[in-house]
C-alpha positions in Angstrom: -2.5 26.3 45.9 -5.6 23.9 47.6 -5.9 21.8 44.8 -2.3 21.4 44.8 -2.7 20.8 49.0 -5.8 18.2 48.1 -3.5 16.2 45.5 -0.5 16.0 47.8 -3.0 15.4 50.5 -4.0 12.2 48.8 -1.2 10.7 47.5 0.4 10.7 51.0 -3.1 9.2 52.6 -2.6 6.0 49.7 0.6 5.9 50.6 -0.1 5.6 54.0 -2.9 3.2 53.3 -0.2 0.6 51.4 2.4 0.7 54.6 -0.8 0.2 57.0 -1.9 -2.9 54.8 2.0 -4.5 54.8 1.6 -4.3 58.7 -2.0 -5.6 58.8 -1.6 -8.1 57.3 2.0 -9.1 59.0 0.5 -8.4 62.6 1.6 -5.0 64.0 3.7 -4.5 67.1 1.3 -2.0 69.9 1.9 -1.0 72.8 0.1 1.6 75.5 1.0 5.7 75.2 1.4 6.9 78.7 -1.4 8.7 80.7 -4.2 6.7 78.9 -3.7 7.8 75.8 -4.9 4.5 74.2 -2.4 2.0 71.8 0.2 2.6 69.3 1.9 0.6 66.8 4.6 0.7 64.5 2.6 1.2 62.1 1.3 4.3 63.2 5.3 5.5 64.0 6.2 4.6 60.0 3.4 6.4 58.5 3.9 9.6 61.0 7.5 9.5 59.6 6.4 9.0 56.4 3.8 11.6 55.8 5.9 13.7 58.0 8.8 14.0 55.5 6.8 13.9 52.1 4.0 16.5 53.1 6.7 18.8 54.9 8.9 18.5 52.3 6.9 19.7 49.9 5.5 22.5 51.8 8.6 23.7 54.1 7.4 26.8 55.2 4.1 24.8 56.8 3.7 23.8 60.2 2.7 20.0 61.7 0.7 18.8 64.2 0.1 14.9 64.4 -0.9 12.4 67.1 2.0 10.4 66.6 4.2 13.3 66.7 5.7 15.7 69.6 4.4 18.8 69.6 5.9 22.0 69.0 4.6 25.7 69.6 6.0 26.5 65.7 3.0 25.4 64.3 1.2 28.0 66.0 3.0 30.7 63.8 2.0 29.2 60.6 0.0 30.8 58.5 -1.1 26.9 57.6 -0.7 23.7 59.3 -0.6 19.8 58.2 -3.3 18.3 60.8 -2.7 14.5 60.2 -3.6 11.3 62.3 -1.9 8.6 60.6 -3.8 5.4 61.6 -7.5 6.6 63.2 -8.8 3.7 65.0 -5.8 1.9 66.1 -7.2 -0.2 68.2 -9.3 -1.7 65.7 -6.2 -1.9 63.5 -4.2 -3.9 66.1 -6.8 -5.9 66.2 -6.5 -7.0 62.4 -10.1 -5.1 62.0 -10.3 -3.0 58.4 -12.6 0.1 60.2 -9.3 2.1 60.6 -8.7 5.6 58.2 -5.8 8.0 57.7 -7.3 11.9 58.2 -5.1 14.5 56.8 -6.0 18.5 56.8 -4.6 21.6 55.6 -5.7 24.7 58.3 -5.3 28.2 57.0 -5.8 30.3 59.9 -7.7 28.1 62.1 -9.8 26.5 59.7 -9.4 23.5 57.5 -9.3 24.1 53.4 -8.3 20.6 51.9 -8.8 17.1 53.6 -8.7 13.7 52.8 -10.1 10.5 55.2 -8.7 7.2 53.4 -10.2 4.1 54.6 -7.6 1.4 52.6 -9.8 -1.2 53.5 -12.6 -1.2 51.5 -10.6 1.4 49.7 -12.7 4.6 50.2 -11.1 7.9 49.7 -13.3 11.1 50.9 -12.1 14.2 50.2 -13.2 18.1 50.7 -11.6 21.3 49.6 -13.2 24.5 50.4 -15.9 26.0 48.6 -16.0 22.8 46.3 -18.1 20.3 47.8 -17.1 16.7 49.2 -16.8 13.4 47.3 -16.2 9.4 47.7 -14.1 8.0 45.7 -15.1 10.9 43.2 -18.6 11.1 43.3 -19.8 14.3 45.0 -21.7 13.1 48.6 -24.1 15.4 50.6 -25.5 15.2 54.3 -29.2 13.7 55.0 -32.1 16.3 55.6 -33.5 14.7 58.3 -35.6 17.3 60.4 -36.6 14.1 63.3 -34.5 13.3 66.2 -36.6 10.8 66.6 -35.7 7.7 65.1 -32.4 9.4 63.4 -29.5 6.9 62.7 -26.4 8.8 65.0 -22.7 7.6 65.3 -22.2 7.9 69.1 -22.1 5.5 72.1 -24.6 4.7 74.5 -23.1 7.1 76.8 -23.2 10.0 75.1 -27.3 10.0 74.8 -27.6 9.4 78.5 -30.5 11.5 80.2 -28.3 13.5 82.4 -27.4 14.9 79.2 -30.2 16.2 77.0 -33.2 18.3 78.2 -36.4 16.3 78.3 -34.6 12.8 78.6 -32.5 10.6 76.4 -33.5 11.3 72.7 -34.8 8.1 71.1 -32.1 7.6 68.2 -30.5 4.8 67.2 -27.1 4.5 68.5 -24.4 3.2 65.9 -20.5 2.7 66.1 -17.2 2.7 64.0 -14.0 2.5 65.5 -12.4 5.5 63.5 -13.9 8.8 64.2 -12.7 10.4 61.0 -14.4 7.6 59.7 -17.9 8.5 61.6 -17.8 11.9 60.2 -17.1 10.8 56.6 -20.3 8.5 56.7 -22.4 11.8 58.1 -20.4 13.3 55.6 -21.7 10.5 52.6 -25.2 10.6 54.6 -25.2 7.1 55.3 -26.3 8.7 58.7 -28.2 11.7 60.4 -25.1 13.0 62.7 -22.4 12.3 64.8 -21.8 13.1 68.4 -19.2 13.2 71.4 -19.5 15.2 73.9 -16.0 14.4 75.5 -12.7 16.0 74.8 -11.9 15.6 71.3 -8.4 15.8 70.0 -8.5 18.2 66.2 -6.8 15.4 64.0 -9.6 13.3 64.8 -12.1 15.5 63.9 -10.5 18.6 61.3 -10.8 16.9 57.9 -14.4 15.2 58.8 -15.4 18.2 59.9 -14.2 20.5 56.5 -16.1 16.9 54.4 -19.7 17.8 56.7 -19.5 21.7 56.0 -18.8 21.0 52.1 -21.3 18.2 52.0 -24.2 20.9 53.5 -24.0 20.5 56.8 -22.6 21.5 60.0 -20.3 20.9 62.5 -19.7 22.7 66.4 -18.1 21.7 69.5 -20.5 20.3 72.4 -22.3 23.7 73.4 -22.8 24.6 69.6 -19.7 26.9 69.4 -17.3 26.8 65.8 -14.4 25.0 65.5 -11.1 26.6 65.3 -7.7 24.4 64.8 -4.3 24.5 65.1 -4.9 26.7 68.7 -2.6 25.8 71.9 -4.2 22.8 72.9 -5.4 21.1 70.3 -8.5 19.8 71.2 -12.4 20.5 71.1 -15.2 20.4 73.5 -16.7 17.8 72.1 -18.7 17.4 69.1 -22.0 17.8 67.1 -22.1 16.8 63.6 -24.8 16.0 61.1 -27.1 18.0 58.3 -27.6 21.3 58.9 -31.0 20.7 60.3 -30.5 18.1 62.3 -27.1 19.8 64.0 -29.2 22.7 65.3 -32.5 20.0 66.2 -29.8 18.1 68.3 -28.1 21.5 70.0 -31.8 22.7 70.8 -32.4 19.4 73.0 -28.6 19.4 74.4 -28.6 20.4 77.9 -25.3 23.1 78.1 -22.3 21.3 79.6 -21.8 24.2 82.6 -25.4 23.3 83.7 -25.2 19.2 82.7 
């Protein structure tokens, strides 16, 4: 039944890649979400809709959780869930920038066991299913085994490697940025870098099928104190996030100062 998850999986998320190109290239409509929640278009609205009725259709009796979606406490009594963000990195997408992905999961009690990150633009398709490693486009892709903070290539802002932080001081790594986070964990994922960090709230379709890619690809993934992920709870949202070869993960946790003491 996961293989047959991981091909519906990516059929939607090429789907999804041809309506997000017809709006790209036509100029998308975006607005503001209420409360800060960052921009929207209608682009992200069709492709919810879209993925909502072909991947629920086809599996009935799971539940749904999107960003683009309302939520409902049904999910919660599923034994698995569709964990989907149509367009990650929206703003970038408004922009008529090509660093935007689609990020779809299937969670089976808690934890993710097919994913797909789709990046239609430069068409790259990443994709995990559990217990059978991770691929690009499919070639099979593993984490670096970087041991160094030092000098390590991380996906994270300038803010996040502020003293106040980590023990000792800033760690001298070389910041990096792309505007899709599913995106960021896919190239720690591919081990085009050392890790990936955030060490705000972080919402689980962001973050669930990049994290399932890491853990396949042989490394490892935690909130910001170093604790597992679960999804599909209440709130649907992490502590933050540490991602990056296995090594390197429990490197960057040894130097993190514990958020209750930061």
């Amino acid at each position: 039944m996961a293989n047959d998850d991981l091909a519906l999986l990516t059929g939607a998320a090429h789907d999804a890649g041809q309506i997000a190109l017809r709006h790209l290239n036509a100029g998308p409509k975006v607005w503001d979400k209420p409360d800060g929640q960052g921009p929207v278009t209608d682009a992200d609205l069709e492709i919810d809709r879209m993925l909502q009725g072909a991947l629920c259709t086809a599996r009935p009796d799971y539940g749904w959780l999107s960003e683009e979606s309302r939520d409902t406490p049904d999910r919660l009594g599923r034994a698995r869930v569709f964990i989907v963000d149509p367009i990650d990195g929206t703003r970038a997408f408004a922009q008529g920038q090509q660093g935007f992905a689609h990020a779809l999961a299937v969670v089976e009690h808690g934890q993710p066991i097919a994913a797909v990150i789709h990046l239609p633009v430069p068409d790259l398709t990443y994709h995990a299913l559990r217990g059978h490693g991770a691929f690009l486009n499919g070639s099979p892709i593993r984490t670096t085994d970087r041991h160094a903070v030092t000098g390590a290539r991380v996906l994270a802002t300038r803010s996040q490697l502020a003293a106040e932080h980590w023990q000792g001081g800033a760690p001298l790594m070389t910041p990096h940025f792309r505007p899709s986070l599913a995106w960021r964990m896919a190239l720690v994922a591919e081990g085009q870098f050392d890790a990936m960090l955030s060490l705000r709230p972080t919402w689980h379709w962001d973050i669930v099928a990049g994290a399932l890619l890491i853990a396949e690809a042989g490394g490892k993934v935690s909130d910001g104190a170093g604790q597992d992920l679960l999804f599909n709870t209440k709130a649907p949202v992490s502590d933050g996030i540490i991602a990056a070869g296995a090594v390197m993960h429990d490197a960057l946790l040894d130097l993190r100062i514990p958020p209750q003491s930061a």
